[in-house]
C-alpha positions as CSV (number, residue, x, y, z in Angstrom):
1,X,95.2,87.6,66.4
2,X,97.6,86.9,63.3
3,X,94.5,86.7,60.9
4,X,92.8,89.5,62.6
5,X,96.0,92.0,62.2
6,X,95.8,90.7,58.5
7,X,92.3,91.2,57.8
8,X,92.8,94.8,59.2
9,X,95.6,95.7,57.0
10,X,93.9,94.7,53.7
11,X,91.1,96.2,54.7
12,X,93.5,99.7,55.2
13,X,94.8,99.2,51.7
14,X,91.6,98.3,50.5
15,X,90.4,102.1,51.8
16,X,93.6,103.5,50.5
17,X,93.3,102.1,47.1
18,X,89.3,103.3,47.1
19,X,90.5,106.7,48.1
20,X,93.5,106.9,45.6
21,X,91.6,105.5,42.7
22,X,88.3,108.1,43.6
23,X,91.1,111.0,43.4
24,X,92.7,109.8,40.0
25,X,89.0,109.4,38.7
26,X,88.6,112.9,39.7
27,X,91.7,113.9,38.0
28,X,91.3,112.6,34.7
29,X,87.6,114.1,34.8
30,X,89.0,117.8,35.9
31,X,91.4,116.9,32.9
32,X,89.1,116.5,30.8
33,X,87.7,119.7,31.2
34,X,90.5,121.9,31.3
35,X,90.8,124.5,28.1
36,X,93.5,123.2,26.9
37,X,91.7,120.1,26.2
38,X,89.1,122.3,24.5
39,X,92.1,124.4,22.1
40,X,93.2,120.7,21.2
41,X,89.8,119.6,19.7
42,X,88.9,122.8,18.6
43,X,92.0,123.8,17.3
44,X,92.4,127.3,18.0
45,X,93.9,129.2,20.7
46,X,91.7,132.2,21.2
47,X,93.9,135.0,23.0
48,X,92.4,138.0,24.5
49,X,93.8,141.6,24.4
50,X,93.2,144.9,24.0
51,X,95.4,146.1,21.3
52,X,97.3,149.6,22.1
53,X,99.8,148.6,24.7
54,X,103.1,149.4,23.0
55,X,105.4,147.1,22.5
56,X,103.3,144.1,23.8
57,X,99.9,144.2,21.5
58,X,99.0,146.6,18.4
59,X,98.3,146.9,15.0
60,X,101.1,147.6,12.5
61,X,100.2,150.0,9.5
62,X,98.6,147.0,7.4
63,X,95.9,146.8,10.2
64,X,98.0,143.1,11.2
65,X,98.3,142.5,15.1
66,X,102.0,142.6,16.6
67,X,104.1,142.6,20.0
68,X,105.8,141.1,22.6
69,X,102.6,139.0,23.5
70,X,101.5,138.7,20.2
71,X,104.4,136.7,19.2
72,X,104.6,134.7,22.7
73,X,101.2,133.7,21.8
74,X,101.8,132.4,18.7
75,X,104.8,130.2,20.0
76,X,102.2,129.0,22.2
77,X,99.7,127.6,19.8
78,X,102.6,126.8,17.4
79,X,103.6,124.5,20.2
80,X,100.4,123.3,20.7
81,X,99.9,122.6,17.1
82,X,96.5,125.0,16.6
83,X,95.7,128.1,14.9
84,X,96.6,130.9,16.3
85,X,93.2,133.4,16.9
86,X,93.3,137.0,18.1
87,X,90.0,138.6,20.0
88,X,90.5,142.3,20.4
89,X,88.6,143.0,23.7
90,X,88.3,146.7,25.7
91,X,90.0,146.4,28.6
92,X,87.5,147.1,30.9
93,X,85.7,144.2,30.0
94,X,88.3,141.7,29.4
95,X,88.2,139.4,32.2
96,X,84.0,139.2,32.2
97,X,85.1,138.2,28.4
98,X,88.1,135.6,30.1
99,X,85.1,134.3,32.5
100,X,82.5,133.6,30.2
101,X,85.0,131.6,27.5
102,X,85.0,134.3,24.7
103,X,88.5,133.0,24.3
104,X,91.0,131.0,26.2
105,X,93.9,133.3,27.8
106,X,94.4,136.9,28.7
107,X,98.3,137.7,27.1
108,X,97.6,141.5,27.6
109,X,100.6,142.9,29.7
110,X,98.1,142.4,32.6
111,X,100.1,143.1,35.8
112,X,99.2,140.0,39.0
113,X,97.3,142.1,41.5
114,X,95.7,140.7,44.5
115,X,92.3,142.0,43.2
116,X,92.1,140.3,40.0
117,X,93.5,137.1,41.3
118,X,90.3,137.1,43.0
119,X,88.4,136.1,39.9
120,X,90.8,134.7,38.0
121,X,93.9,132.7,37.8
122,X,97.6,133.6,36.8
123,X,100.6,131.7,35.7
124,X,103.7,132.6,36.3
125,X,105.0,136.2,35.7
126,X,107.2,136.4,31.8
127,X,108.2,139.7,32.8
128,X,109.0,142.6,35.5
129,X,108.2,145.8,34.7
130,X,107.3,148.9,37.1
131,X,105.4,152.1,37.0
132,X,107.2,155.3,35.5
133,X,106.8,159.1,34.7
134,X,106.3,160.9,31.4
135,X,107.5,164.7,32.8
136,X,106.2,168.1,31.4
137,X,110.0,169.3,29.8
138,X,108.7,172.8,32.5
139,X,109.3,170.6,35.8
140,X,112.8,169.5,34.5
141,X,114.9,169.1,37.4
142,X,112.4,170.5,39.9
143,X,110.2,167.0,39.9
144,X,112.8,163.8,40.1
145,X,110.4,161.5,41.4
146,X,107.0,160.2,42.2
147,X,107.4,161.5,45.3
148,X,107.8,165.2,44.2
149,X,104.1,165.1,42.5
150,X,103.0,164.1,45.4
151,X,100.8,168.3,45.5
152,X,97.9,169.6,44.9
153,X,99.4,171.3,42.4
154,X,100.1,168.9,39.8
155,X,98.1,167.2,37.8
156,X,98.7,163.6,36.6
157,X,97.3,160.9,33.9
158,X,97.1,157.5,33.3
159,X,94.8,155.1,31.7
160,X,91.6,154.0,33.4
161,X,91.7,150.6,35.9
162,X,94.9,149.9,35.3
163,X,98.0,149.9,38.3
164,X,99.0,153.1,36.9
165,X,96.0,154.6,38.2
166,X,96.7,152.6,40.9
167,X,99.5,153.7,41.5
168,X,98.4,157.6,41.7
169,X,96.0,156.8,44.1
170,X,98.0,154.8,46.8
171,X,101.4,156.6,46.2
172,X,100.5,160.2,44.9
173,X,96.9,160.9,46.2
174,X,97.2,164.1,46.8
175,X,97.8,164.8,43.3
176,X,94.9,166.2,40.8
177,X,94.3,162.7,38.7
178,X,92.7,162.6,35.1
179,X,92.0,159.1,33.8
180,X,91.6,158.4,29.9
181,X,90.5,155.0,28.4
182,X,94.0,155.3,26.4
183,X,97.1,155.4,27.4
184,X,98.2,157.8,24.8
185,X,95.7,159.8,25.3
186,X,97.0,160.1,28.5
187,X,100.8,160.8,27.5
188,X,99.7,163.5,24.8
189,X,97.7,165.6,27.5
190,X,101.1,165.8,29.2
191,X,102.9,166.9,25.8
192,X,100.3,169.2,25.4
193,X,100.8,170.8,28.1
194,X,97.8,170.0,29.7
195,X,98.7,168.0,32.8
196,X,102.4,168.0,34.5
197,X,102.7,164.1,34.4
198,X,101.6,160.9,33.3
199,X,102.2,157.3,35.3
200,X,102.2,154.0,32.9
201,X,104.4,150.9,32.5
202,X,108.2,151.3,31.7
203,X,108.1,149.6,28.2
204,X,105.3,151.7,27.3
205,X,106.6,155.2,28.6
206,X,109.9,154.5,27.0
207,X,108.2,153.6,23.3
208,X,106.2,157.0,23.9
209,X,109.5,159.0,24.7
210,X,111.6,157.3,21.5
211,X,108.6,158.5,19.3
212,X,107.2,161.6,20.6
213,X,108.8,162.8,23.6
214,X,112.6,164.0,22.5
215,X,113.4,167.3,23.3
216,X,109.7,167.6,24.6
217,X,109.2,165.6,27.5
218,X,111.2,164.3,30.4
219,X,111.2,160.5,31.2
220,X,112.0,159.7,34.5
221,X,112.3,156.1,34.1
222,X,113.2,154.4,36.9
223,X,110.2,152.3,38.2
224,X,108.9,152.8,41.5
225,X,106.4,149.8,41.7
226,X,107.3,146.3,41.5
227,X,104.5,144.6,38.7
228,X,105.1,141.4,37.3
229,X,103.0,140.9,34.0
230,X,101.7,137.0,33.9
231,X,99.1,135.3,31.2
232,X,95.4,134.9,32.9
233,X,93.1,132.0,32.5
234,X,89.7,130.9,34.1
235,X,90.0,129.5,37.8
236,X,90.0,125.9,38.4
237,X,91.8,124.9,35.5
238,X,95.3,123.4,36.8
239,X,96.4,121.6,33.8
240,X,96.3,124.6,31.4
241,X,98.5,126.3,34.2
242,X,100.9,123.7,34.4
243,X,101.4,123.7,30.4
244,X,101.5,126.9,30.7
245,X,104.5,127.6,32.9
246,X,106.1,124.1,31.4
247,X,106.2,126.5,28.0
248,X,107.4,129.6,29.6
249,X,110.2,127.4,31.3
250,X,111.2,126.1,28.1
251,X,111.3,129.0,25.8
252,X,113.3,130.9,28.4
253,X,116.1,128.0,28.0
254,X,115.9,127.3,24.5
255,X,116.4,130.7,22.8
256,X,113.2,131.8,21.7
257,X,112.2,134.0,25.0
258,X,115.0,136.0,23.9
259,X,114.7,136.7,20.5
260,X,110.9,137.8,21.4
261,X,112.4,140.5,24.0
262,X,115.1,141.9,21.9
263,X,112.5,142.5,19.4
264,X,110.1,143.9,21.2
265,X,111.8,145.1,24.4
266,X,115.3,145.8,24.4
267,X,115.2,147.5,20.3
268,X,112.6,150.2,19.0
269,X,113.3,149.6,15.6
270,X,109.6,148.1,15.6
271,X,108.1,151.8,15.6
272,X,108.8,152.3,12.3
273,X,106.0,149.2,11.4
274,X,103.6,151.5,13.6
275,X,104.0,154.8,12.4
């Protein structure tokens, strides 16, 4: 009995060992694979945006790329040790370009929805922000929220597949709508005084309002949707994840997150590099 109990334990431990050193085989051949293996041996990190969503990615008068995710990206492969390699990508196409490894990560203010975690992969969100209103200065005090629009009457704007327009059509549907593929274009047909309202991001509403809305506008800027913005890369890539959020982690403690927001976020002394 004694040498039959032991001959079944070692053969348990024997399966166990088989199973555990199949699934670290596996691992190290999924590591292998990941993209940040790739940036490493080729060293660049290829970030995709679409340049034009103030303050996070645009091009200062020189024609040079800047903003809040330009300069989190460039942290990133400074703490990677590669070059750092912009891709300027339309937005409509940016995650086919993500899928089929025209460059390594999305870092374009793209807000986590259920619908494009479907084909892609987030890590975890470096900022909160929410949807907000650009007012024709005509509705002042009449219109005080999203929920006043909410008429046949009005007409609104935002940009084209993005949760602004989103946000029109689930919270203010009955609402004329009039998408653009900018989001300035968008803003400037409410200036104009060709729609009553436009529906975009807080950071970008409130850069539009410093520079051309004064006087002109009214900015009703308390968000009404909950989006957190997160960096995108291909599914089935775990260990690029992890390194990921291990960075985010890190520059929040050590000082760098926050030099990068008050730049970018909290001052709009950065317009004057734009205009």
């Amino acid at each position: 009995m004694k040498k039959g109990f032991v001959l079944a334990v070692a053969l348990v431990f024997a399966v166990i060992f088989g199973v555990s050193a199949t699934a670290m085989a596996d691992d190290i051949e999924l590591a292998k694979k990941s993209t940040l293996e790739e940036i490493r041996k080729r060293g660049e990190l290829r970030v995709g945006f679409e340049a034009g969503y103030l303050p996070f990615e645009m091009a200062d008068k020189k024609g040079r790329f800047i903003g809040f995710d330009i300069d989190m990206t460039k942290e990133m492969a400074k703490a990677m040790g590669v070059k750092w390699v912009p891709v300027n990508t339309a937005w409509d196409g940016i995650i086919p370009a993500l899928i089929t490894k025209k460059f390594d990560i999305i870092a374009s203010g793209m807000t986590v929805t259920q619908e494009r975690n479907l084909q892609i992969n987030f890590a975890d969100p470096y900022i909160i922000v929410g949807q907000t209103i650009l007012l024709n200065k005509k509705h002042e005090g009449k219109v005080t929220s999203y929920k006043d629009l909410n008429d046949p009457s009005f007409t609104l704007t935002s940009k084209l597949g993005t949760t602004g327009e989103q946000a029109i059509k689930r919270l203010i549907p009955k609402a004329k709508y009039k998408s653009f593929e900018v989001e300035t274009e968008a803003a400037l047909e409410v200036l104009n005084g060709k729609a009553d309202a436009t529906v975009y991001d807080l950071p970008f509403c409130a850069t539009f309002m410093a520079q051309q809305g004064e006087g002109k506008l009214i900015f009703l800027d308390k968000p009404f949707t909950y989006e957190p913005l997160a960096w995108a890369v291909r599914k089935g890539d775990p260990d690029f994840l992890n390194w990921l959020n291990n960075f985010l982690r890190q520059i929040k403690n050590d000082g760098r997150y926050d030099v990068i927001y008050n730049r970018w976020i909290t001052s709009t002394d950065w317009i004057k590099e734009i205009e």
